[in-house]
N, C-alpha and C positions, 0 to 999 in steps of 0.2 A: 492481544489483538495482532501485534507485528508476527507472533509464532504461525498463528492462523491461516495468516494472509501467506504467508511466506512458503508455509506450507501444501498452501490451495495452488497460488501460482507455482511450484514446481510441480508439482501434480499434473497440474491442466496442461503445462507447455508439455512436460512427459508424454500424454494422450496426445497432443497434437502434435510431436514429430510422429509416437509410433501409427497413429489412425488416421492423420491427415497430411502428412509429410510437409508439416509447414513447420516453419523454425525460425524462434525471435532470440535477438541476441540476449545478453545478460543485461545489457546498459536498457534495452527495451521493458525487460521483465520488472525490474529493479525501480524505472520511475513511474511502472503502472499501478505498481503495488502501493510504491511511496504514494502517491496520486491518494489510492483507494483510503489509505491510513489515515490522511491527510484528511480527507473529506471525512471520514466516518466521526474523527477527534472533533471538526469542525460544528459536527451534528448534534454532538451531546451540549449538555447544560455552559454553554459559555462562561457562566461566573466560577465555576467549579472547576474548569481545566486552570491548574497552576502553569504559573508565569513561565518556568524553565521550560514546560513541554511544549509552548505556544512558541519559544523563540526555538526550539529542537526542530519542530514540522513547519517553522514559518507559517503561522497560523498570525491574522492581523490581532490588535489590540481590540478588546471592544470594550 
C-alpha cells in the first residue's frame, strides 16, 4: 500500500507540473500521502491491524 500510494503521488504531481504548471513541495506531497495511508489502515478490520502499525501511523486505540 505505501509503494502504491508513493508511486501514484509522484505520478500525479509529475502530470501536474508538466500539464498544469502547478507544483507542491515534498513536505506537501509526503503528509497527503501519509493522510491517505492513514485513512485506508484506519478502514480495514480494526481488530486485525497489529499494535506496532497502529503506534507507526498514529492510528487511536480501539
Amino acid at each position: 500500500m505505501v509503494l502504491s500510494t508513493t508511486v501514484y503521488y509522484i505520478w500525479y504531481e509529475r502530470n501536474n507540473r508538466i500539464f498544469k504548471n502547478a507544483y507542491r513541495s515534498p513536505q506537501e506531497l509526503r503528509a497527503e500521502a501519509y493522510e491517505v495511508i492513514r485513512v485506508c489502515i484506519m478502514e480495514k478490520d480494526y481488530g486485525r491491524v497489529p499494535e506496532n502499525l497502529k503506534n507507526i501511523w498514529g492510528l487511536p486505540d480501539s
